[in-house]
C-alpha positions, 0 to 999 in steps of 0.5 A: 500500500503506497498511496492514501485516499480521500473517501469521506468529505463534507462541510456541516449541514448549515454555513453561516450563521447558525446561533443553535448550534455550539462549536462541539455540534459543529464537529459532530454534524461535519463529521456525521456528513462526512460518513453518511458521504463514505457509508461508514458507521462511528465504529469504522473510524480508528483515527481522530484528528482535529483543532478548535476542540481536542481530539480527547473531546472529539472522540468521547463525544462521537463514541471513537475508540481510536487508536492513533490521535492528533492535536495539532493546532497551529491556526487555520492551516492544522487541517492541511497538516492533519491531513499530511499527519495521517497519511504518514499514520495509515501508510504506517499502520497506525489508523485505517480509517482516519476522521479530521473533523473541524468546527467553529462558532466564529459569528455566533460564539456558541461553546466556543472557548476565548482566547486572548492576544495569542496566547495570554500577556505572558506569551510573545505576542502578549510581550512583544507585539499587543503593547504597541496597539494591534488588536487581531488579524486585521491589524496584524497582516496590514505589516506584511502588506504595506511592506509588500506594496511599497517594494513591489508597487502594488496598488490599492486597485490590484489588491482589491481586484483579488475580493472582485475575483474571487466573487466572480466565483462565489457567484456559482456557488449556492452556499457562498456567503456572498454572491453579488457581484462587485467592482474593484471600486465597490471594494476600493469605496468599502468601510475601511477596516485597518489601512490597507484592508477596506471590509471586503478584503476581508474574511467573512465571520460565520459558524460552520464546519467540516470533515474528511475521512482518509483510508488507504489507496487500495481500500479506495474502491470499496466506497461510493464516493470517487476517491481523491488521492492524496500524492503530496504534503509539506507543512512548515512554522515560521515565528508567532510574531508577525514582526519577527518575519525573515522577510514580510513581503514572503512567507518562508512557511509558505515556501517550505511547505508548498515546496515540500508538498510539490516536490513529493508529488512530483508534479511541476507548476504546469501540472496544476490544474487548480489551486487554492490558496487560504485568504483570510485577507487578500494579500495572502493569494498574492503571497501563495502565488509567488511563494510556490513559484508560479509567478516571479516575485511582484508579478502575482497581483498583475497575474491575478489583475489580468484575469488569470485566475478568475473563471476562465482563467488559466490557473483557478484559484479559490474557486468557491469563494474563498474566505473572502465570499464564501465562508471564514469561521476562523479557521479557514484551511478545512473549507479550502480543502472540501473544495479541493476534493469537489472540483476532482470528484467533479462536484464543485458549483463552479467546476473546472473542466477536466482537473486532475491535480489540485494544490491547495495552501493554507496559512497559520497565524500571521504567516506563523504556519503553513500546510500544503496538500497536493491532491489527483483523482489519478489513481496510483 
């Protein structure tokens, strides 16, 4: 057995606001689709990963007995690493049957534990950083960007292009957010939220969740769904401090991890026939497209300008939305993946013709993580 399948796959039954539902029920609902989807019972899974809740809490709320568990919470990319996590897990006869599960009472704040500065005013970030004003992501991403548009020149109106992209696709999408289609000037003429971020370059705040069940290649037969293969994974951390980036206009997580991911899939730039890039704000698609060397350094918000991405386009990117239009809880990583899986079972609202390969990135923190799965429906 050399490969591992993706066979379970499925967001909760609601996404966006859901004020009856505590972030644990988000977990059990994700999870309770993601079987019905693989026709497997509670019973099969052996394996239990997630971040928001511990695996512990998982587990004995679902009634798993596993055997193997992960806890990794390193922000909104964790699941990307989940994954990477349980690959190595099934290929080493650790689990059989693994269930990632993700939940978040983002918007309606309904059993979902608190949190302060990143870790308290003992940690760095309470140290460090929270001293001197900001007050959350999107004060904290502004750094890296403005950094970003004064080396490379980019403008407000290329930036903003990235939301007015990505809404051309949630315009497909019956379960996005927000489907209205805007102007870079809409967007330009939105609240302002922290300079340089106007509201809708922005992540939406909602409630939601999903879950994947991951079993090995040569079981990928046995269930009803198409089976995504998963033939890549990196995953890398950087610094819990903005401030304390090697470079802001780069992620080296970023780097590391999609680098790592491409190479073990063996797959070149060309090969990828969709991607999605986690954009909590949206700076972060431009990052991923030069971190992961599809474009030269300063080119992706041209790239992305000249229509390259958008519907049509010869590289789609984030095409359920994103964060930006489709949904954010917090975060994001889960959503990018579901969507991954949906264009290659063929599924997706806004399907692309004949994809084979999907890259799909995600971030952690402020640039503090990163995690990278690289996805085929080729079987091995």
């Amino acid at each position: 057995m050399t490969s591992v399948a993706i066979v379970g796959a499925a967001e909760t039954t609601e996404l966006g606001r859901i004020p009856n539902t505590s972030q644990i029920q988000l977990h059990a609902d994700a999870a309770l689709n993601a079987l019905a989807d693989a026709g497997l019972k509670i019973s099969d899974i052996d394996g239990v990963a997630t971040a928001g809740e511990s695996p512990t809490a998982i587990a004995q709320y679902l009634g798993i007995v596993p055997t193997w568990v992960d806890g990794t919470a390193v922000g909104g990319c964790s699941f990307m690493i989940h994954v990477r996590h349980a690959v190595a897990a099934i290929k080493n006869g650790l689990a059989k049957t693994v269930l990632i599960t993700h939940g978040e009472s983002g918007r309606s704040g309904v059993g979902r534990g608190g949190f302060r500065r990143g870790g308290g005013d003992g940690s760095l970030q309470g140290q460090f950083e929270a001293p001197y004003g900001p007050i959350g992501p999107p004060t904290l991403f502004t750094l890296p960007v403005l950094r970003y548009m004064k080396d490379f020149g980019m403008s407000h109106e290329q930036l903003a292009m990235v939301a007015v992209v990505q809404r051309e696709w949630a315009a497909m999408n019956p379960r996005a957010s927000f489907r209205e289609p805007i102007t870079v000037e809409d967007v330009l003429a939105s609240r302002m939220i922290a300079y340089p971020f106007h509201l809708l370059e922005c992540c939406l705040v909602t409630d939601g969740g999903g879950a994947l069940i991951l079993v090995s290649g040569d079981r990928a037969a046995d269930f009803p769904t198409k089976p995504v293969y998963v033939i890549g994974c990196g995953e890398s951390v950087e610094t819990p401090m903005v401030s304390q980036m090697d470079d802001l206009t780069t992620s080296r997580a970023f780097r590391v991890a999609g680098a790592a991911a491409m190479r073990e899939a063996g797959i070149n730039h060309d090969d990828v026939d969709h991607m999605m890039v986690y954009d909590a704000f949206a700076h972060l698609p431009i990052y991923g497209l030069e971190d992961l060397g599809f474009v030269k350094r300063g080119e992706a918000a041209s790239f992305i300008w000249d229509g390259n991405t958008r519907p049509g386009g010869k590289l789609p990117l984030n095409t359920n939305g994103g964060g930006l239009s489709y949904m954010h809880s917090g975060m994001y990583g889960m959503y990018a993946l579901q969507e991954s899986v949906r264009q290659l079972r063929g599924s997706a609202p806004a399907q692309v013709k004949g994809a084979e390969i999907s890259l799909c990135l995600g971030v952690g923190g402020m640039f503090g993580a990163s995690g990278c799965v690289v996805m085929s429906n080729v079987g091995p």
